[in-house]
C-alpha positions as a Markdown table, in Angstrom:
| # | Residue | x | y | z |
|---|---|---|---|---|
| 1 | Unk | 72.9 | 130.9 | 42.6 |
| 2 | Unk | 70.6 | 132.5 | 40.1 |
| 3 | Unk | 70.9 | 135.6 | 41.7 |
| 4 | Unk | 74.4 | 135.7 | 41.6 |
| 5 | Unk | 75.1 | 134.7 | 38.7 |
| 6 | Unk | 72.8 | 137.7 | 37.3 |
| 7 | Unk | 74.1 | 139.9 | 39.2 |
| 8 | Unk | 77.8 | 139.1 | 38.3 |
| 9 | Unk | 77.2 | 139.3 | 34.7 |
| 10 | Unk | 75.3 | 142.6 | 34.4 |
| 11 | Unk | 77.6 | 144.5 | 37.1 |
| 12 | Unk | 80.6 | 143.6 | 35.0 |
| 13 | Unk | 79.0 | 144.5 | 32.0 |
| 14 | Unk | 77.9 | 148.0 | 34.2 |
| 15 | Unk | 81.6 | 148.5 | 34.8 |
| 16 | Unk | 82.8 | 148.2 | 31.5 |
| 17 | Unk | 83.9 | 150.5 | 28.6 |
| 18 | Unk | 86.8 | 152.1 | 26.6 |
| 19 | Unk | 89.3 | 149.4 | 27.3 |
| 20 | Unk | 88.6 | 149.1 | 30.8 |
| 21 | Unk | 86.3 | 146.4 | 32.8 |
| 22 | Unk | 86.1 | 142.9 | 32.9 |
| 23 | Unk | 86.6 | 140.3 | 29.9 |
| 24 | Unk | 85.4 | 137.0 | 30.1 |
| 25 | Unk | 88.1 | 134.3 | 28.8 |
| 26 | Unk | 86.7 | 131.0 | 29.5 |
| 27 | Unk | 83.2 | 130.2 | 31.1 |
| 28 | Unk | 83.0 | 126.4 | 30.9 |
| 29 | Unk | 81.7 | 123.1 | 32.9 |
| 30 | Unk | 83.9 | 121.6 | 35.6 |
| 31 | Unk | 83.3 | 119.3 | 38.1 |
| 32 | Unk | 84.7 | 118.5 | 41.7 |
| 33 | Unk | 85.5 | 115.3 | 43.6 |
| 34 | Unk | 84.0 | 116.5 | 46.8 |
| 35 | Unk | 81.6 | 119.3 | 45.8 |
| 36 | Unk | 80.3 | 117.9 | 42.2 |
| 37 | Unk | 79.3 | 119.7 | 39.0 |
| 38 | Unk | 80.0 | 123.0 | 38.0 |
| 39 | Unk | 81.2 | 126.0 | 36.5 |
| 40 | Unk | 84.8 | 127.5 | 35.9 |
| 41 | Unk | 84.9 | 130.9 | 34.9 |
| 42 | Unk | 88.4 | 133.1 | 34.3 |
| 43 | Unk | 88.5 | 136.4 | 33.4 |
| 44 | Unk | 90.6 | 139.6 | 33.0 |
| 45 | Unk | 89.5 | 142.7 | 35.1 |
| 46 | Unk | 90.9 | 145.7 | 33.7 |
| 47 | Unk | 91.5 | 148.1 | 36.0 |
| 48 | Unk | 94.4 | 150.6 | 35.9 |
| 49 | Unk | 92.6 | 153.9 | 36.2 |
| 50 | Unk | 91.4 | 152.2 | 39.6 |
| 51 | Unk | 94.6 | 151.6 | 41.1 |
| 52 | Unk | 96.2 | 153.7 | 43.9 |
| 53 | Unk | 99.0 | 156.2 | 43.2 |
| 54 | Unk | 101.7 | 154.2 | 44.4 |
| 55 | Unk | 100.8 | 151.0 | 42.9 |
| 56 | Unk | 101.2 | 152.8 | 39.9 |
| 57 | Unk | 104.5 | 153.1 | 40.6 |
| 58 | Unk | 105.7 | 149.6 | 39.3 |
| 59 | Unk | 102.9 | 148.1 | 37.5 |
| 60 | Unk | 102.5 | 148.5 | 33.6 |
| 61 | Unk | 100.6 | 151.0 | 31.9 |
| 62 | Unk | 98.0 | 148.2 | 30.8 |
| 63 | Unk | 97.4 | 146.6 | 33.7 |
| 64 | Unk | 94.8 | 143.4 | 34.9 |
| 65 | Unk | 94.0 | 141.1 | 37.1 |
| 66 | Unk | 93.3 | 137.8 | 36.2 |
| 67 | Unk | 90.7 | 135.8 | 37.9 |
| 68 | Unk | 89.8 | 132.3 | 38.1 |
| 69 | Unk | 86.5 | 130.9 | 39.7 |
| 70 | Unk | 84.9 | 128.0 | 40.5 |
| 71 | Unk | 81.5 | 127.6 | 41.5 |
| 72 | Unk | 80.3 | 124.3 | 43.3 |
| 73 | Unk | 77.2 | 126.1 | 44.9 |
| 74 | Unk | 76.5 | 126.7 | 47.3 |
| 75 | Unk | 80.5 | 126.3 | 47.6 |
| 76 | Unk | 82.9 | 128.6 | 45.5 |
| 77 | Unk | 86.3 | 129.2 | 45.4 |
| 78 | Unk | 87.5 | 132.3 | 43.7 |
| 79 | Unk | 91.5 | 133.3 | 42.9 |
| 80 | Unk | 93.0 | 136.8 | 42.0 |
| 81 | Unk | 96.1 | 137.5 | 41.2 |
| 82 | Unk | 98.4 | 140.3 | 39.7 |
| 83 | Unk | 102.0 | 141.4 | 40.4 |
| 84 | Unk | 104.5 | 138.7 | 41.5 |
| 85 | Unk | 103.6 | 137.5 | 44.5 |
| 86 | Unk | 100.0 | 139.1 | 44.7 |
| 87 | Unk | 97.1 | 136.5 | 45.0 |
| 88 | Unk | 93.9 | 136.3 | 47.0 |
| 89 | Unk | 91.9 | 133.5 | 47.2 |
| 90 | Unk | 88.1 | 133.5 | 48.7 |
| 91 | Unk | 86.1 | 130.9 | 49.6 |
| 92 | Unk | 82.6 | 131.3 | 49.5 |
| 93 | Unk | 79.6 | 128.9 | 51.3 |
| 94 | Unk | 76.0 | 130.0 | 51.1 |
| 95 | Unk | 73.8 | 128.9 | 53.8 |
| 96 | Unk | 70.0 | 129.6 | 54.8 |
| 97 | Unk | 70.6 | 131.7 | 58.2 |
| 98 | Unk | 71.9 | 134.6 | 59.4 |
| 99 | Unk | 75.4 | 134.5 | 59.9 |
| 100 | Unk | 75.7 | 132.5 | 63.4 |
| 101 | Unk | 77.8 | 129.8 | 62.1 |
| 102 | Unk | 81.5 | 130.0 | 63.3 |
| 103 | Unk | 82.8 | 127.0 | 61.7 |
| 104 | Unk | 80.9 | 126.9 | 58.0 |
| 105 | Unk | 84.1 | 125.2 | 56.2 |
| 106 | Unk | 84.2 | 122.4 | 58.4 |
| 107 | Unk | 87.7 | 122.8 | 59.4 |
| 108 | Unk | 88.4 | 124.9 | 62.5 |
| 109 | Unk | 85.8 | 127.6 | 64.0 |
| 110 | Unk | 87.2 | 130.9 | 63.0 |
| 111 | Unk | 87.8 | 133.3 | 66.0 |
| 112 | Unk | 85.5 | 136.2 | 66.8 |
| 113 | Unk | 87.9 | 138.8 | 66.3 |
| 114 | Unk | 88.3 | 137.6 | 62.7 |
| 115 | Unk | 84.9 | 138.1 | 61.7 |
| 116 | Unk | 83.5 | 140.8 | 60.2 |
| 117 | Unk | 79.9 | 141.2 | 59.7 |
| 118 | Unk | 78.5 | 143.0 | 56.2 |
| 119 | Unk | 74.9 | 144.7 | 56.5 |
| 120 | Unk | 73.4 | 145.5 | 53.1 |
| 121 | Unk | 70.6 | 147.5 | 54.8 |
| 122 | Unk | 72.9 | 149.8 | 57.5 |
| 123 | Unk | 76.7 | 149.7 | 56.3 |
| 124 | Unk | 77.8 | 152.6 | 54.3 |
| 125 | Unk | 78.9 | 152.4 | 50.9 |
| 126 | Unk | 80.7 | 154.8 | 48.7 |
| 127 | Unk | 78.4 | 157.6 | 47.6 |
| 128 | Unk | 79.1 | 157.2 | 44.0 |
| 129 | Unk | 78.0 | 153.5 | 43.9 |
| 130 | Unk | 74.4 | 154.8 | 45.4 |
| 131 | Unk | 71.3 | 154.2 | 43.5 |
| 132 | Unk | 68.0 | 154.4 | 45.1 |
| 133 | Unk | 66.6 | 151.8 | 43.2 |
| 134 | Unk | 69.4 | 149.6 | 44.8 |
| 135 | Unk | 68.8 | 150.9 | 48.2 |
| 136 | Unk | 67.1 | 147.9 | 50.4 |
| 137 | Unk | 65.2 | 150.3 | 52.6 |
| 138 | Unk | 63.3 | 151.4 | 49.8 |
| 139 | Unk | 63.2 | 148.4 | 47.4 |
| 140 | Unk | 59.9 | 146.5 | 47.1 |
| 141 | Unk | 59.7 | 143.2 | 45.0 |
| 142 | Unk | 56.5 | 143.3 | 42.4 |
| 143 | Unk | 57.1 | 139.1 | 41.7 |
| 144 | Unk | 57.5 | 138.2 | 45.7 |
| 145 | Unk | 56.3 | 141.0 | 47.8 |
| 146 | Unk | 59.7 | 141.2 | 49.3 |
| 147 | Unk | 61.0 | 144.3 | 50.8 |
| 148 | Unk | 61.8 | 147.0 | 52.3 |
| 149 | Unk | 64.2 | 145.9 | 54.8 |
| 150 | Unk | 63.8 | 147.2 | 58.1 |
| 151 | Unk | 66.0 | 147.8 | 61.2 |
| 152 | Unk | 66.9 | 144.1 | 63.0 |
| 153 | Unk | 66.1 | 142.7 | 59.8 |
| 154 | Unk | 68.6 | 140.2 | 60.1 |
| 155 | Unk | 66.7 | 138.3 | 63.3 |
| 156 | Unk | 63.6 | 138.1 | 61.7 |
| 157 | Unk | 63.4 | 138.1 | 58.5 |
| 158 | Unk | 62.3 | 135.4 | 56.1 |
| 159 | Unk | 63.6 | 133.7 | 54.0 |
| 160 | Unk | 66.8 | 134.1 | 54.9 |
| 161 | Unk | 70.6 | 133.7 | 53.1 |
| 162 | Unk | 74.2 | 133.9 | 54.4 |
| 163 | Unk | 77.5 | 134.7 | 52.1 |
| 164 | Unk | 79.9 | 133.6 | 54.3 |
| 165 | Unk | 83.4 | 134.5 | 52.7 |
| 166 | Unk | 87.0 | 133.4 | 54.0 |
| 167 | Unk | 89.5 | 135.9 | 52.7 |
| 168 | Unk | 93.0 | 135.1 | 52.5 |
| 169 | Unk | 95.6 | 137.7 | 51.0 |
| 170 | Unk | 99.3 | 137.2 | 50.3 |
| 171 | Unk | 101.8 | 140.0 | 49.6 |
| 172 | Unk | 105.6 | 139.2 | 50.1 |
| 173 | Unk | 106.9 | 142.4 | 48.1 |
| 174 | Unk | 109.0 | 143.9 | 51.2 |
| 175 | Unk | 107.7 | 147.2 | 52.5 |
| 176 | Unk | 104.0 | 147.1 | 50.6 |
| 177 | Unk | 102.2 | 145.1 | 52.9 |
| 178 | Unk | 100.0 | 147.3 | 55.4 |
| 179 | Unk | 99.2 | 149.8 | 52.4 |
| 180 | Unk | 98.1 | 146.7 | 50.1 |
| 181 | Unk | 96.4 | 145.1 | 52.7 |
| 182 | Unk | 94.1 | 148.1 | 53.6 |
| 183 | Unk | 93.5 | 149.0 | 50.3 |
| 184 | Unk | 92.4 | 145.6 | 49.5 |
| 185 | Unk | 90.4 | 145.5 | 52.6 |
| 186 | Unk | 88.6 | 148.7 | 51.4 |
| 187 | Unk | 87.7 | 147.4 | 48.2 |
| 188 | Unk | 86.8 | 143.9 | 48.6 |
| 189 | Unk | 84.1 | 145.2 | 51.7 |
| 190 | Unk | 82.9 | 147.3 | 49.0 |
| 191 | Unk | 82.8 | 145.2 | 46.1 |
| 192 | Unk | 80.6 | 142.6 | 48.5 |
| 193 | Unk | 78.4 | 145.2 | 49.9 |
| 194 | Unk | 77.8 | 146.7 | 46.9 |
| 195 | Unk | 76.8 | 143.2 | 44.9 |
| 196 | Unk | 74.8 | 141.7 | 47.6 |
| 197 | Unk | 73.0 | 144.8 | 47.3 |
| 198 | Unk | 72.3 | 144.6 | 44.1 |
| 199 | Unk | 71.4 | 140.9 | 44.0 |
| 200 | Unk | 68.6 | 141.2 | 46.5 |
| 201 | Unk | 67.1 | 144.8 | 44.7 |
| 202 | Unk | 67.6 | 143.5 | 41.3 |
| 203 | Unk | 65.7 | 139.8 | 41.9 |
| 204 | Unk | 62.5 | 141.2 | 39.5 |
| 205 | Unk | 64.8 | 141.2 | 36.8 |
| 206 | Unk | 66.3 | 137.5 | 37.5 |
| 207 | Unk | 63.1 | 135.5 | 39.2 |
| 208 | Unk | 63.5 | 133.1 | 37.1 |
| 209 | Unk | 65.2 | 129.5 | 35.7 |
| 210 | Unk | 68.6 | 128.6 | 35.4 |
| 211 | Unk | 68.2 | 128.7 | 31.7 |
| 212 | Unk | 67.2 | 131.9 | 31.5 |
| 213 | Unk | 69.7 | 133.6 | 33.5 |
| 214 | Unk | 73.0 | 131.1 | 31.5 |
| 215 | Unk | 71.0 | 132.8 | 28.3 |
| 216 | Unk | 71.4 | 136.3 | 29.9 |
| 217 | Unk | 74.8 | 135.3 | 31.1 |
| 218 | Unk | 76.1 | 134.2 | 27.5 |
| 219 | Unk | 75.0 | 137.7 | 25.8 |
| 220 | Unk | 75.9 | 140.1 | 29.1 |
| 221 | Unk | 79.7 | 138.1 | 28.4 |
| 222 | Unk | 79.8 | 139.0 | 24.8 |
| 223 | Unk | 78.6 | 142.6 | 25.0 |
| 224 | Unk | 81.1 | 142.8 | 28.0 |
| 225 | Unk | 83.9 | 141.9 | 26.1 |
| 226 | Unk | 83.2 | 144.1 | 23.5 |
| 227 | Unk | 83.1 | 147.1 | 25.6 |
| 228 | Unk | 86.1 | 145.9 | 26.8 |
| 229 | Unk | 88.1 | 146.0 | 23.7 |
| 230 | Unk | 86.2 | 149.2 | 22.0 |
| 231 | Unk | 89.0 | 151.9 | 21.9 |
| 232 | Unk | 91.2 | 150.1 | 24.1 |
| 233 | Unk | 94.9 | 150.1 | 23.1 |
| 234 | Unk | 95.5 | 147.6 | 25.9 |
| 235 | Unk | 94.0 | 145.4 | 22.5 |
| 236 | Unk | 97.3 | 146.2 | 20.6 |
| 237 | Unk | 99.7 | 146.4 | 23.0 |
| 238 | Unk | 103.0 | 144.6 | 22.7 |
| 239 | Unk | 104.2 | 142.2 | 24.8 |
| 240 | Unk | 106.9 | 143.1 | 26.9 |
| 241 | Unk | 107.9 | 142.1 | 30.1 |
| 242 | Unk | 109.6 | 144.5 | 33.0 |
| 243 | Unk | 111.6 | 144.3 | 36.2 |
| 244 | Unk | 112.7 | 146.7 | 38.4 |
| 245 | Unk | 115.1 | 146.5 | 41.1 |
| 246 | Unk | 115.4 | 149.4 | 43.6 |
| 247 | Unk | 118.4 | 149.6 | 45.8 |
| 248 | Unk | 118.8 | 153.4 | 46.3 |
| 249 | Unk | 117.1 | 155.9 | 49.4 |
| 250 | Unk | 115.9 | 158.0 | 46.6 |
| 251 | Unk | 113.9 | 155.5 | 44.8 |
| 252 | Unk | 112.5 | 153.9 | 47.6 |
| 253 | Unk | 110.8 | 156.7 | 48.8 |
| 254 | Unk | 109.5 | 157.8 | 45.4 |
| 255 | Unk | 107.9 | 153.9 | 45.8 |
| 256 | Unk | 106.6 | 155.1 | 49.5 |
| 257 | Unk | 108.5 | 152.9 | 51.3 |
| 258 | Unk | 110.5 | 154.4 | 54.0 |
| 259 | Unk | 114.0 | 153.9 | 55.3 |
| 260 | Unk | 112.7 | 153.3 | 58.8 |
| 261 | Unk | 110.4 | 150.3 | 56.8 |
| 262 | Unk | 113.3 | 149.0 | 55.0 |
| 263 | Unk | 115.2 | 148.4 | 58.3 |
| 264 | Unk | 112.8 | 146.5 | 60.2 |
| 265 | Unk | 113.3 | 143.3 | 60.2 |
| 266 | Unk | 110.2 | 142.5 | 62.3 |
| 267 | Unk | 107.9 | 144.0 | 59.6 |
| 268 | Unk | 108.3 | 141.5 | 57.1 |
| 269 | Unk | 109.7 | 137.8 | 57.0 |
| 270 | Unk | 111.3 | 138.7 | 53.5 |
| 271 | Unk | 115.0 | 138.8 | 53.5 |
| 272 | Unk | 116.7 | 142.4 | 53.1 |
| 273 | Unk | 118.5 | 143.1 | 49.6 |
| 274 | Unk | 116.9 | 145.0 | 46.8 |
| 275 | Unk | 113.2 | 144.3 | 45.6 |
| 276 | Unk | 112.8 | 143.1 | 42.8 |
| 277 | Unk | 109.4 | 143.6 | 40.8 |
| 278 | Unk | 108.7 | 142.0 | 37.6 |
| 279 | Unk | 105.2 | 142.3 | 35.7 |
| 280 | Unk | 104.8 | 139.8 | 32.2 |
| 281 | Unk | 101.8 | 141.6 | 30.7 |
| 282 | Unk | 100.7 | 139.1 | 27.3 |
């Protein structure tokens, strides 16, 4: 928990500046009937620069997610959602082994085609998120002795941690889904690989007590936010809100979606007739 938290907090603040990143909105106690005490989080990610070309096609100008979190560890929930329709939600249980539990939310084991296994030593990650000090086959812990990680790490290392994460997306604009689901596919195998990464390499800077790490949490949010809203003109924006409907060939295709898409009726459970988009930036 310590770890993640750390890690969390100073990526954000890593990945934030001139009016892009992540804002933190509210960071406050919670508790749960089943899971008990602890700690809802929402914030604003920022991210329009990041988007893909035909996303851009019908979102605003100053565009973010907004995401809510709650964190029961070793159980978390964690929403996302942006556009009408958008969400994803991801569940999140940390357990001390190496992945071989099929059935870790207690409801129904989750078949073997659905799983996909994420190895921060082996798996490839985009070459501009490379650092060597955050490579864990050369990373060396001073305070534990830990590291480097070696081939067939996984069977015998110790100790030993599992994020296992459930991932569900849902989509309904008509003629987006495969291209949204991919891309978010892409990004959230990143984002994880690229984080648990970093959590592990970075554990001499956040060793440590709970206290310590809320204390580092609290500043890393203000200075986060701050670099958020330095020459941002997403700060002064108005509020507006926008729809668009597209009926016509033309537009479609401008949108990327196809005719041929547009007449399936097998490729989506949506009823034909014009989409509709409609984005209510505050």
């Amino acid at each position: 928990m310590i770890g993640q938290l750390y890690m969390i907090s100073k990526h954000s603040c890593e990945q934030s500046g001139g009016g892009e990143g992540v804002e933190v909105v509210t960071n406050e106690s919670d508790s749960h009937p089943q899971h008990g005490p602890g700690q809802l989080t929402e914030k604003r990610i920022y991210l329009s620069s990041k988007l893909p070309s035909w996303a851009k096609t019908f979102v605003p100008r100053f565009f973010y997610v907004t995401e809510k979190a709650w964190n029961f560890y070793p159980y978390t929930i964690t929403g996302v959602s942006f556009l009408p329709k958008f969400s994803i939600r991801i569940e999140t249980r940390f357990e001390n082994n190496n992945g071989d539990n099929s059935n870790v939310f207690g409801d129904t084991p989750t078949p073997e085609e659905d799983v996909s296994f994420l190895d921060i030593l082996i798996d490839p990650i985009p070459e501009k998120h490379y650092k060597e000090s955050e490579d864990p086959s050369r990373w060396l812990s001073s305070k534990t002795g830990r590291g480097p990680l070696e081939k067939g790490w996984r069977d015998n290392h110790k100790p030993m941690m599992c994020s296992y994460k459930r991932v569900q997306c849902s989509f309904e604009v008509y003629g987006f889904q495969t291209r949204t689901e991919e891309f978010i596919h892409r990004n959230i195998r990143d984002i994880l690989l690229v984080g648990h990464r970093q959590a592990v390499t970075w554990i001499d800077e956040w060793h440590g007590g709970i206290e310590e790490v809320r204390e580092y949490e609290q500043a890393m949010q203000e200075k986060t936010n701050n670099k958020v809203k330095s020459n941002s003109p997403a700060a002064s924006r108005p509020v507006f809100s926008r729809s668009i409907s597209v009926t016509d060939e033309r537009t479609l295709k401008k949108m990327g979606v196809t005719t041929a898409a547009m007449s399936d009726p097998s490729a989506s459970s949506v009823p034909h007739g014009p989409i509709r988009l409609n984005s209510t930036p505050e």
